[in-house]
Phi, psi and omega in degrees: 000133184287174145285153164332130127337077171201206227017249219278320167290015150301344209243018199277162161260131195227153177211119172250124185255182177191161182248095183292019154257355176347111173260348204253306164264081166329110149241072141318302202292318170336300199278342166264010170285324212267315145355264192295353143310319189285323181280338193254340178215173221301158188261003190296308203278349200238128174267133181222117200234138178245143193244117178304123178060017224233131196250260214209069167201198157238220194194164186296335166271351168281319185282026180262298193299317136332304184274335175265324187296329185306276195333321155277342188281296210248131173330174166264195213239137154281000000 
């Protein structure tokens, strides 16, 4: 078991997708990781986006969505 949360990762940004046809990973279980996700660092920070019919794989509009939080998050690469 980790320790608290705290200094500079408190403030990390997080995006969680999830596929609400999901069969294998309810997604229940999403929405209470992104809870509890939400309780241990700023709840500000953390995105949690769901995909219509999108079942225990991703899609193309997820690796969109994907590629942009990258793209706000982390410097670019040279």
């Amino acid at each position: 078991s980790q320790g608290p949360i705290s200094g500079v990762n408190k403030d990390i940004a997080v995006l969680q997708c999830h596929g609400d046809c999901d069969p294998l990973v309810p997604l229940m279980f999403g929405s209470l990781t992104v809870e509890k996700l939400k309780s241990m660092i700023n709840p500000a920070n953390v995105t949690f986006k769901t995909y219509s019919g999108l079942m225990h794989s991703s899609s193309l509009e997820e690796m969109m969505d994907v590629k942009e939080f990258i793209d706000k998050h982390l410097p670019p690469v040279d």
